[in-house]
C-alpha positions in Angstrom: 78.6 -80.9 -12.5 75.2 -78.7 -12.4 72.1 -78.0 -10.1 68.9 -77.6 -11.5 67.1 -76.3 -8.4 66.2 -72.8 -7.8 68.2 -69.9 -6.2 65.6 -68.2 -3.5 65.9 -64.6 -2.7 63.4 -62.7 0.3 63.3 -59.6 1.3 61.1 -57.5 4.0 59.1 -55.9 0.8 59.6 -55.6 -2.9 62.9 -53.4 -2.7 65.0 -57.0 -3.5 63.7 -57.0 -7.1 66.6 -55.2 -7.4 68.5 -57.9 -6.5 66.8 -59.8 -8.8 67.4 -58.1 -12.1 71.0 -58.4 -11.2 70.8 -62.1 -11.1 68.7 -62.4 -14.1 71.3 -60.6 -15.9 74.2 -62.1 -14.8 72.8 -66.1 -14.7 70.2 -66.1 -16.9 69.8 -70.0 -16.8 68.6 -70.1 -13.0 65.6 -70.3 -11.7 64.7 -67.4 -8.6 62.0 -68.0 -6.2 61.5 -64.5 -4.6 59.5 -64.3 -1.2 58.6 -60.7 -0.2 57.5 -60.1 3.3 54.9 -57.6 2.2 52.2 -58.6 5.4 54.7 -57.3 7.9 56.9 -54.5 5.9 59.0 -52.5 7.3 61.6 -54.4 8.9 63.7 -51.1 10.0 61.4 -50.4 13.3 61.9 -53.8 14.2 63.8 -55.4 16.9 66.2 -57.1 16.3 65.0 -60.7 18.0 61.7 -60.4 15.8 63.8 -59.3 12.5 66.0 -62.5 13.5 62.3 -64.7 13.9 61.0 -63.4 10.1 64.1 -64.4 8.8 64.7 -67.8 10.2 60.6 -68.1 8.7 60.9 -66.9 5.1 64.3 -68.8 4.9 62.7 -72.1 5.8 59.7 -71.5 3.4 62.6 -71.1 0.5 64.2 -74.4 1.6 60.7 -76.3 1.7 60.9 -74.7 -2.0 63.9 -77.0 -2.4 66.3 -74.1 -3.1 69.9 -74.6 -3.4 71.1 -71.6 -2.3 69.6 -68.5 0.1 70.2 -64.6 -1.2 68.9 -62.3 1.7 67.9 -59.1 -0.5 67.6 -56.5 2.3 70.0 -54.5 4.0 68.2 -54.9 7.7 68.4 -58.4 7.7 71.8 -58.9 6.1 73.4 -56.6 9.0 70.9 -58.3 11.5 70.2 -62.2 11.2 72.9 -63.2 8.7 75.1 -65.2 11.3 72.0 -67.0 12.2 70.9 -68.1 9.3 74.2 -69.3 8.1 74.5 -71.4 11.2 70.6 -72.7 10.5 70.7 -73.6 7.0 73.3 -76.2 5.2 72.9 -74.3 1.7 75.1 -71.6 1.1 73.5 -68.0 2.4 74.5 -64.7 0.7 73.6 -61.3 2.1 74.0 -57.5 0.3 76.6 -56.2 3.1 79.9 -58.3 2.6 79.9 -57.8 -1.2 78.9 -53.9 -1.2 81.6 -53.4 1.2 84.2 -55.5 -0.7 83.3 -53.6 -4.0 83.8 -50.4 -1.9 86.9 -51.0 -1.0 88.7 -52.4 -4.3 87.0 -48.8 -5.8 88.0 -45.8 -3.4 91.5 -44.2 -4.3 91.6 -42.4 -1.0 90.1 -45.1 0.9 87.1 -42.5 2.2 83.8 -44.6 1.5 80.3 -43.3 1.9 77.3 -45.4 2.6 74.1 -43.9 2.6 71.0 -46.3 3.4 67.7 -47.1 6.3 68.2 -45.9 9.6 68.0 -49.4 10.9 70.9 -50.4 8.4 73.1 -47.1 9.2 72.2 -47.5 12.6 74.0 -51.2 12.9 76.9 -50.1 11.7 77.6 -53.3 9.4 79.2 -51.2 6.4 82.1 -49.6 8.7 82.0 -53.3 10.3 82.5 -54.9 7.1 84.9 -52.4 5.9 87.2 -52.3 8.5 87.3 -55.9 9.1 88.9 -55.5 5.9 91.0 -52.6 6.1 90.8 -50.8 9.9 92.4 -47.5 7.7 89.5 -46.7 6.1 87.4 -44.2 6.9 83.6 -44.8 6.3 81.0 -41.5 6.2 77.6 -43.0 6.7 74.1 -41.3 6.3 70.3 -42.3 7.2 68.0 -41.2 4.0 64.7 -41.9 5.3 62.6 -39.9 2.4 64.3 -42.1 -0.3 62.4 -45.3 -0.1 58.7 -43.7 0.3 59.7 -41.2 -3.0 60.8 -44.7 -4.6 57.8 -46.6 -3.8 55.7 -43.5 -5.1 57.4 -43.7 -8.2 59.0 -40.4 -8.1 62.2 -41.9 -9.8 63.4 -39.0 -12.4 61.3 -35.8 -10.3 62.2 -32.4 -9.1 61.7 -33.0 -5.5 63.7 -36.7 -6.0 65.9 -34.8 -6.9 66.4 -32.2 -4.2 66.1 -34.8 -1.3 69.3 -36.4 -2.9 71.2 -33.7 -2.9 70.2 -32.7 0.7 71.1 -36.0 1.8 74.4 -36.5 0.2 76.0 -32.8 0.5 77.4 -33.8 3.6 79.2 -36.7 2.4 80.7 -34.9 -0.6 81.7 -32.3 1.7 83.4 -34.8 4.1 85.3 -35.8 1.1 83.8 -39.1 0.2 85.1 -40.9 -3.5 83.1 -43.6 -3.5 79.4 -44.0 -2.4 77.6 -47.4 -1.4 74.1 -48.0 -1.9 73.2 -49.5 1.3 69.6 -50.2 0.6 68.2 -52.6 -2.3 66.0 -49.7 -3.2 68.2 -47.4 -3.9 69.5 -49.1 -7.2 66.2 -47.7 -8.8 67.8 -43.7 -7.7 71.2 -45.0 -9.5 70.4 -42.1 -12.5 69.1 -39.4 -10.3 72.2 -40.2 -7.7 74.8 -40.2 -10.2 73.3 -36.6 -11.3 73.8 -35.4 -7.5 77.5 -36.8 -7.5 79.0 -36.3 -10.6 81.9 -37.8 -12.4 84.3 -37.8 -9.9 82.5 -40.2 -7.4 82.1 -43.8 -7.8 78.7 -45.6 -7.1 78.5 -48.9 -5.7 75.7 -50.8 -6.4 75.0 -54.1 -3.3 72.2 -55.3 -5.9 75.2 -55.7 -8.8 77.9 -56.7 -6.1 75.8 -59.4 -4.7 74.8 -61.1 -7.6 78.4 -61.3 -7.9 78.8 -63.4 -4.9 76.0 -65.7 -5.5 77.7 -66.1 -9.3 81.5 -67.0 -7.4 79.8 -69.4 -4.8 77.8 -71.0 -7.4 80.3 -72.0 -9.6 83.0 -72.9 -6.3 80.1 -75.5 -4.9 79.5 -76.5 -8.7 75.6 -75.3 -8.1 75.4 -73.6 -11.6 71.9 -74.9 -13.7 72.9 -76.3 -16.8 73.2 -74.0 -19.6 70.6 -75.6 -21.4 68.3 -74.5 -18.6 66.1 -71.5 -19.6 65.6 -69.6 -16.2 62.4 -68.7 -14.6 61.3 -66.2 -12.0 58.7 -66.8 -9.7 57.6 -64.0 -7.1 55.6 -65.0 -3.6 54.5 -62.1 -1.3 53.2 -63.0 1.9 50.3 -60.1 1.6 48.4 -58.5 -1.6 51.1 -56.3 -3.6 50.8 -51.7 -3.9 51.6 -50.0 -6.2 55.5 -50.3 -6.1 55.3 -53.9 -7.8 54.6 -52.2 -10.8 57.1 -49.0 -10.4 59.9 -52.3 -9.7 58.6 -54.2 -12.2 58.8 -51.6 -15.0 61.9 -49.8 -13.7 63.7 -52.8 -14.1 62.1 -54.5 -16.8 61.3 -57.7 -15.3 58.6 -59.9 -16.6 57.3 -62.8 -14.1 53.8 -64.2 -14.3 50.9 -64.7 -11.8 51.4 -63.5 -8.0 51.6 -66.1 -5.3 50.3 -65.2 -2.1 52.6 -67.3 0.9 51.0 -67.7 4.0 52.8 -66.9 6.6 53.6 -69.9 9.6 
């Protein structure tokens, strides 16, 4: 059995995109419908009842869509609203955490993890959540990096002072003894290079973008929701407010080619 219908994706901004180059890679034959909630980014300053509210609205725009599955592409909203929208919505709903954490775990050798990510995300505490629900042994280093995502969204992906800000940021994990580092923000994929200088060999990266698609690949094929293989795979981005600059940063970073710009109104 196959599904034809689309797999929709939203994030708070454009940081999912990341998100989506991992699902184009991996099932080229679907189409994604990606909503990013540009109007009202960032999501990280928000309470957590009005992060719940925007994504209970972007969701049901993506199931007027018709989409057969629901990939929430941001950190916040994974570790915030994902209960809720699993409980709203009949069609399967997969969030960045759960698979970042799972990843983490099968990697680290001495079962220290680090997660670096937003305040908002560190702040919840759904990495250590979902890595102890796993195993309660494991001991989880975490670390806010808010100067990553405005140095992303400039551009400044391979730069001097990138560079610096990483290695201020993750010296304390690497002297805590970390052996395994998630990316707890769908930005962060775009540092991967830069990061990977800062660690070196020894240190394993974990990537939620990669990890994810993952998930949405295994669920897929469990509920028989793959698109033929005939089907050539679109992808068709929705913002709910004009795009900056860091569409085209995303866009050539990761070497994604979609057409027009829709702009969603918001309810």
């Amino acid at each position: 059995m196959s599904n034809p219908r689309p797999i929709g994706v939203f994030d708070s901004g454009i940081g999912g995109l990341t998100v989506v180059k991992a699902l184009r890679d991996r099932l080229p034959n679907e189409t994604i419908l990606y909503l990013g909630d540009t109007a009202r980014v960032p999501y990280g300053s928000k309470s957590p009842e009005t992060v719940q509210r925007y994504a209970l609205e972007l969701a049901q725009m993506l199931v007027q869509k018709n989409a057969k599955a629901m990939v929430v592409a941001c950190n916040t909203v994974s570790s915030i609203a994902l209960p809720l929208l699993t409980r709203k919505f009949s069609v399967p709903v997969i969030g960045v955490i759960e698979p970042g954490a799972r990843a983490a775990l099968e990697a680290t050798r001495n079962r220290h993890v680090g997660v670096i990510g937003t305040r908002a995300t560190i702040r919840s505490g759904a990495y250590e959540k979902a890595l102890r629900s796993t195993d309660n042994n494991v001991l989880v280093s975490s670390r806010a990096c808010p100067l990553l995502v405005p140095l992303i969204e400039e551009g400044l992906l391979d730069d001097d002072v990138t560079d610096r800000v990483i290695v201020r940021y993750l010296e304390p994990l690497l002297s805590e003894g970390i052996d395994t580092l998630v990316l707890g923000c769908t930005h962060y994929p775009l540092l991967s290079v830069a990061i990977g200088r800062a660690l070196g060999g020894e240190i394993t990266l974990v990537d939620s973008a990669q990890n994810c698609a993952t998930a949405v690949q295994e669920i897929l094929d469990r509920q028989s929701l793959r698109s033929p293989a005939t089907q050539h795979g679109e992808l068709h981005v929705a913002l709910t407010d004009a795009a900056d600059n860091f569409l085209n940063v995303a866009r050539d970073a990761l070497q994604l080619s979609f057409g027009e710009i829709e702009l969603q109104a918001l309810p």
